[in-house]
C-alpha positions in Angstrom: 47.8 146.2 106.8 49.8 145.5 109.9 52.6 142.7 109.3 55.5 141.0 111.4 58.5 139.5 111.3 61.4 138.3 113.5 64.9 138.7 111.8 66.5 135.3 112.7 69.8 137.2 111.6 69.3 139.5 114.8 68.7 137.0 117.0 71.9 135.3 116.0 73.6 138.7 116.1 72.1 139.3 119.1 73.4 136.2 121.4 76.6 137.1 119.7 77.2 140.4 121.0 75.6 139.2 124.5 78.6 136.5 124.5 80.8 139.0 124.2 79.0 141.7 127.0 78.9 138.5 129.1 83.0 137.7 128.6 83.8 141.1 129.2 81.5 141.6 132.0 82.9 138.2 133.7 86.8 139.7 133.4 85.8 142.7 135.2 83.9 140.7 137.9 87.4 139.0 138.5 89.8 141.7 138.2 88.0 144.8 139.7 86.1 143.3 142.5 86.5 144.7 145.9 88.6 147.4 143.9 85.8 149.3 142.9 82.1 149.7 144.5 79.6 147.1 143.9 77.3 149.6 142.5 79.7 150.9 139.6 80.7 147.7 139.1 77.2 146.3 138.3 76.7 149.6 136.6 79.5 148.9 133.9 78.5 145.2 133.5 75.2 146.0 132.9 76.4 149.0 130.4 78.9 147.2 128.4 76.7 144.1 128.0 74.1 146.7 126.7 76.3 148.0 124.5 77.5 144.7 123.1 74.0 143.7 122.4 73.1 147.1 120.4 76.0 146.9 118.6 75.6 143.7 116.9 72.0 144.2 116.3 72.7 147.2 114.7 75.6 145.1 112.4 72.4 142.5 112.0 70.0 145.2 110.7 72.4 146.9 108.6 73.0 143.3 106.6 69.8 142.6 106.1 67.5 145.4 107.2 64.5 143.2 107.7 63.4 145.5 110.4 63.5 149.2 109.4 63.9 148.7 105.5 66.6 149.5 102.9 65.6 153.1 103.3 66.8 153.2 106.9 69.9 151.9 105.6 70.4 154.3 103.0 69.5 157.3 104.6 69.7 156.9 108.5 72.6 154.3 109.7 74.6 157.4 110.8 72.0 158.5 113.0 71.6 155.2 114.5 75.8 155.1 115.6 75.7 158.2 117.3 72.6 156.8 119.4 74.3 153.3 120.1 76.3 154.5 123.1 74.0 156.4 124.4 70.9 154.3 124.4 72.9 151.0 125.7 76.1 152.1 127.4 74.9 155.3 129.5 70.8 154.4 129.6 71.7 150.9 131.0 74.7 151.4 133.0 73.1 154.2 134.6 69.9 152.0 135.4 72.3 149.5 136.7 74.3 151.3 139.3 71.3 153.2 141.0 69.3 149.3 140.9 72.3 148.2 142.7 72.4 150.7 144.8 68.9 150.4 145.8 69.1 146.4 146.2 72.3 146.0 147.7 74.5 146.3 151.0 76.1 149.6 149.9 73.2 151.5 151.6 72.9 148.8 153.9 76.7 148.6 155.1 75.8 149.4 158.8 73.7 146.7 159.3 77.1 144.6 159.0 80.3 144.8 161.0 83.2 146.8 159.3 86.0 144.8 161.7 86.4 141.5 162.3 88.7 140.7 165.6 90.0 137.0 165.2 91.1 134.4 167.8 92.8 131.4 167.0 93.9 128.5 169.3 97.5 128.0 169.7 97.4 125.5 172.4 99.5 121.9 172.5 96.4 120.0 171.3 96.5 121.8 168.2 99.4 119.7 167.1 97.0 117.2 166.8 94.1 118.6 165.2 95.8 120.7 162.6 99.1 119.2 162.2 99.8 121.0 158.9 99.0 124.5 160.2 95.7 125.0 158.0 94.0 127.3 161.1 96.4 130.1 160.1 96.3 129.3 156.3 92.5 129.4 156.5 92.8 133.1 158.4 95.0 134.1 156.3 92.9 133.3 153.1 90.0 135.0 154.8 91.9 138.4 155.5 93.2 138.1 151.7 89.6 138.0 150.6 88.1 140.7 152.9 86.5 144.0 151.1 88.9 147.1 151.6 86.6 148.9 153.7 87.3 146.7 156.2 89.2 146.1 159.7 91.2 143.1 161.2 93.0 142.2 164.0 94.2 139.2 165.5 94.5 137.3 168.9 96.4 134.2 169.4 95.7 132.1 172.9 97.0 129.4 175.0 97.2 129.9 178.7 97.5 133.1 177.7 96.3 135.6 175.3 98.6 137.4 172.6 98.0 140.8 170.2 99.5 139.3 167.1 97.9 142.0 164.9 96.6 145.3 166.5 93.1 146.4 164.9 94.4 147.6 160.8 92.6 148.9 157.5 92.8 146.5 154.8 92.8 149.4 152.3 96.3 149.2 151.5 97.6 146.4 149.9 100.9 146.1 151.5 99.3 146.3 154.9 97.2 143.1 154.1 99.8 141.8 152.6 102.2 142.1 155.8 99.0 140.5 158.1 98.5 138.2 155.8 102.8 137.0 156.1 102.4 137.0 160.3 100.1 134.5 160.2 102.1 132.3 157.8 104.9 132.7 160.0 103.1 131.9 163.0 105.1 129.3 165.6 103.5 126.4 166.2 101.3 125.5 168.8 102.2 124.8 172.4 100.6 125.0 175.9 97.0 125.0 177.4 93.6 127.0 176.4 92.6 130.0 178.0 89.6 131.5 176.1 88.4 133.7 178.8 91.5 135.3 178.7 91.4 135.7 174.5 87.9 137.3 175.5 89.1 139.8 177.9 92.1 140.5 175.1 89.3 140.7 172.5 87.2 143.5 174.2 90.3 145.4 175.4 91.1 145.9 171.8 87.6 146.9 170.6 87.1 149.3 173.8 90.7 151.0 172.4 89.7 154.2 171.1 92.8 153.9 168.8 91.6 151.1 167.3 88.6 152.4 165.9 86.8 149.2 165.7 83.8 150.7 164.8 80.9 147.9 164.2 83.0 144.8 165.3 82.4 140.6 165.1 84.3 138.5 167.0 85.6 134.9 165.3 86.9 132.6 167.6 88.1 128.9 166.6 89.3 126.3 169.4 89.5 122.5 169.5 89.6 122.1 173.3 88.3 123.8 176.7 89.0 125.9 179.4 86.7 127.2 182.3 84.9 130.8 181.5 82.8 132.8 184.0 80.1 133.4 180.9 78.0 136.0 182.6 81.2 137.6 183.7 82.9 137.6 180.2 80.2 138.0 178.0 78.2 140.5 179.6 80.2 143.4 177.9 79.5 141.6 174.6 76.0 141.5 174.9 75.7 145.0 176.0 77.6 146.2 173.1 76.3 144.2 170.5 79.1 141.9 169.3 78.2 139.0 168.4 80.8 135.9 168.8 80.9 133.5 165.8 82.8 130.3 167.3 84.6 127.4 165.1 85.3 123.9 166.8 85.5 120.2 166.4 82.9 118.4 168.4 84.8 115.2 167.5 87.7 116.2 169.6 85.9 117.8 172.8 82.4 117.7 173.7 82.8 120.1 176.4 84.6 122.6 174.6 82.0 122.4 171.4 79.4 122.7 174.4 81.4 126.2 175.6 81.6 127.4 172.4 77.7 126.9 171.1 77.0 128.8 174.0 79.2 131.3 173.6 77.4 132.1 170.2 74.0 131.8 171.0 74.3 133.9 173.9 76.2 136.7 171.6 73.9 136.2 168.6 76.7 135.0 166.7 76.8 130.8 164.9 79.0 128.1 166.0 80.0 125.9 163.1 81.5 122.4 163.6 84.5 121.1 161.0 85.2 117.7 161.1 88.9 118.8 159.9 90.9 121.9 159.6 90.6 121.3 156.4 87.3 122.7 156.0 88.6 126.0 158.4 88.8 127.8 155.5 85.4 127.6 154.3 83.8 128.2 157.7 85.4 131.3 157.9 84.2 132.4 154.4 80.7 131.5 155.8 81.4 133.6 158.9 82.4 136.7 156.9 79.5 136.4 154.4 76.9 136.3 156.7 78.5 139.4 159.1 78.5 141.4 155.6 75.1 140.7 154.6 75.5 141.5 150.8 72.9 141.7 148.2 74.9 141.5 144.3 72.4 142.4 141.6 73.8 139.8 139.8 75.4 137.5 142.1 74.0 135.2 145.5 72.7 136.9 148.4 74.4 136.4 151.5 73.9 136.7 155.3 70.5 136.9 157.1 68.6 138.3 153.4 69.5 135.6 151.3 66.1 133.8 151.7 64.0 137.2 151.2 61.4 136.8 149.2 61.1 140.9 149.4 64.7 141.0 147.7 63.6 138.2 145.3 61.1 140.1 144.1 62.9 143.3 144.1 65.6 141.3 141.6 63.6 140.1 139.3 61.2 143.4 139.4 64.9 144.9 138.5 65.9 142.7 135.8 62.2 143.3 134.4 63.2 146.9 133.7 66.5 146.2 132.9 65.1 144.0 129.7 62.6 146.6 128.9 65.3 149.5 129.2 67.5 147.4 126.5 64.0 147.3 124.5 63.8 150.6 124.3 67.4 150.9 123.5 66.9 149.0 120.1 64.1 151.4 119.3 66.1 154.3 119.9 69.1 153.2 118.0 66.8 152.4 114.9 64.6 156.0 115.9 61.7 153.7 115.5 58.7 153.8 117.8 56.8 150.7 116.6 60.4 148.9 117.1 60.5 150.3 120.8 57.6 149.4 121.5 57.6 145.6 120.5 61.0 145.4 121.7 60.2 146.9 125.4 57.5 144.3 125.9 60.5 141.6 124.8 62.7 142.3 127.1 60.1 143.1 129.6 59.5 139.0 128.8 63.3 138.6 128.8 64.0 140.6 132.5 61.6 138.7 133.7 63.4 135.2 133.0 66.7 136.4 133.6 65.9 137.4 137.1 64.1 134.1 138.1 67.4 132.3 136.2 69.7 134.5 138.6 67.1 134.1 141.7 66.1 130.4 141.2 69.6 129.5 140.8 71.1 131.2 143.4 68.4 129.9 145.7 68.3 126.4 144.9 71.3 124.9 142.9 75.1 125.0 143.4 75.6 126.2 139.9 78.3 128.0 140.0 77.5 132.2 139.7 79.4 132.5 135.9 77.4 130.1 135.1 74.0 131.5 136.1 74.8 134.8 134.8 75.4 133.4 131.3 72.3 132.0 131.4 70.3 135.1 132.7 72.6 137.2 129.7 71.7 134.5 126.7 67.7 135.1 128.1 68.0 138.7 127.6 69.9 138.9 124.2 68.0 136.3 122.5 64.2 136.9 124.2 63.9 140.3 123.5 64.7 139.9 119.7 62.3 136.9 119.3 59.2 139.3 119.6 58.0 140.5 116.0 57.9 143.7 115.1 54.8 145.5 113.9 54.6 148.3 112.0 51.2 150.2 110.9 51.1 151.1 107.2 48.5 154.1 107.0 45.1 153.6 105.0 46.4 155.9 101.6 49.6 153.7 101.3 52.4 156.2 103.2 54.6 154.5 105.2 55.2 156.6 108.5 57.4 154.1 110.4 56.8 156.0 113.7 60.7 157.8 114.0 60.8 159.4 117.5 62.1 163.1 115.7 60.9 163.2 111.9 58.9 161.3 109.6 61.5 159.9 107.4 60.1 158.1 104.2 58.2 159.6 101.2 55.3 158.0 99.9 57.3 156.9 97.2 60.2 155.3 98.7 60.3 151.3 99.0 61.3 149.5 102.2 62.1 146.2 101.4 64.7 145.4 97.9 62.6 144.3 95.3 59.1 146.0 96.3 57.6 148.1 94.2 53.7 148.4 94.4 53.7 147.8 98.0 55.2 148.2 100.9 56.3 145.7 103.5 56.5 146.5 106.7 57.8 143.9 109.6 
């Protein structure tokens, strides 16, 4: 007779070690991101959080072997810790970096520009409209938050245009670093605007076959307004593809926020109004998510995919096989097909509501991504454990409990304390 039972002790253990997979995942989210590839990154997330999982529902089983039975315990634990890494670690990690190679911008990287060529106003009226010097502040924080694949360079105008940072890989730290301490030492601002002439600059520098500029974006912020001969200046743009993402303040000039939307639209780039420079830093951020156009397995989309409901799908088709991969994990740990299989169709269950946790959230609340993806990692630890286990007893009484290699158990041995005439099976 066919019998099942959830061990509420794996469950426990199970949200335990997903806790932990989740803290250690998070700390190498922080410290080793845009250090190594998203795709080895998600990879070792995904692996160590598999690991974590397996490992305490091994501790769990080894307790109180609800599961497999005191005869497992006896005679098989040892088999079952040289599986552990294996089955979690290198099955799931591995599943994770191809998925997120598959979903996300890593193959996709030339559909994004890999250097960004800034301009920044530097005329009188700035003195006005960012008295505290946040424009360069904000470009700064931008270039220090930039992937290391990519390329910067920066223009400073008034009535006329200035190089203050030929085209330069962000690979090496110190070379940020010193970008990073020229804007912060900037002068302040002084004289008229001239963005025709930051324009002209701006192209000179792309067309500079030392600069290797590669796929470019132009960001240009200005609070005021100067004359431009559009089809003159933007003409090249167009023909090359570089789109113009403009910043301005439509409270201070009309005409200029007029000059500047048209700039954009004409480029296939966005304007984005701020009502302060305050809030320079964050349209920048915007700016550079949407030219990267990233897809995170397990963070928000970004740029012109983030409403995809192909990539939706694609994530939480993903996480589906993710949950049934750590399944299958648990029933190769315990070398137990009957445990495999009710465990696969858990975390089937379980991928399924992690991915719409990551995908609804991202979507439609401003939950913060750690938060979300301790949601999504409680889901899969605790789901997949919740569905019983069944294992067939065979019509003359010999308990075959499905082991992927050998058939373990004698027809004499018990698997539960405390049976004697019968087994139990769960």
């Amino acid at each position: 007779m066919n019998q099942k039972r959830i061990s509420m002790q794996m469950v426990l253990f199970s949200l335990i070690g997903g806790l932990i997979g989740f803290g250690a995942g998070e700390w190498m989210m922080h410290e080793l991101s845009g250090k190594l590839p998203d795709w080895l990154l998600i990879g070792l997330y995904i692996g160590q959080f598999a690991f974590f999982v397996g490992l305490f529902c091994l501790l769990a089983e080894m307790i109180s072997p609800r599961i497999n039975g005191i005869g497992w315990r006896q005679r098989y634990v040892g088999f079952s810790w040289k599986m552990l890494v294996p089955a979690t670690f290198v099955m799931l990690g591995t599943a994770g970096l191809l998925f997120q190679l598959l979903y996300g911008s890593d193959l996709q990287r030339s559909s994004g520009s890999d250097s960004i060529v800034m301009l920044l106003d530097t005329s009188g009226s700035m003195t006005q409209t960012d008295p505290d010097n946040q424009l360069f502040e904000a470009a700064a924080d931008l270039i220090g938050r930039m992937d290391n694949d990519m390329r910067v360079a920066v223009i400073t105008f008034n009535d006329q245009a200035t190089v203050l940072q030929p085209m330069i890989s962000l690979s090496n730290p110190a070379d940020r670093q010193a970008v990073m301490q020229k804007l912060e030492d900037h002068e302040g601002p002084s004289g008229g605007t001239n963005i025709e002439a930051a324009l002209t600059t701006a192209l000179d520098l792309i067309r500079d076959p030392a600069s290797k500029a590669g796929n470019s974006t132009v960001v240009l912020m200005s609070d005021g307004y100067s004359s431009v001969n559009t089809n003159q200046a933007l003409s090249p743009f167009q023909q090359m593809k570089i789109p113009i993402h403009t910043v301005g303040m439509s409270t201070v000039s009309a005409d200029g926020t007029n000059l500047l939307k048209q700039l954009a639209a004409e480029t296939r780039g966005t304007y984005t109004d701020v009502v302060n420079a305050g809030q320079l830093s964050s349209a920048f951020g915007q700016i550079y998510d949407l030219n990267r156009q990233d897809r995170n397995l397990l963070g928000d989309r970004v740029g012109p995919d983030r409403d995809s409901l192909l990539y939706a799908a694609e994530r939480v088709l993903m996480m589906t096989v993710i949950g049934t991969l750590l399944g299958l994990a648990l029933g190769l740990i315990f070398d137990n097909k009957h445990v495999a299989k009710s465990f696969s169709i858990g975390g089937a269950v379980a991928g399924i509501l992690a991915g719409l946790v990551l995908e609804a959230g991202f979507a439609s609340t401003d939950l913060p991504g750690v938060l979300l993806r301790l949601l999504a990692d409680l889901v899969l630890a605790a789901v997949l454990t919740l569905f019983a286990v069944t294992i067939p007893a065979s019509a003359s009484g010999q308990s075959d409990r499905g082991s992927f290699s050998r058939r373990r158990y004698s027809p004499t041995e018990s698997l539960d304390a405390g049976s004697s005439g019968s087994k139990r099976f769960n």
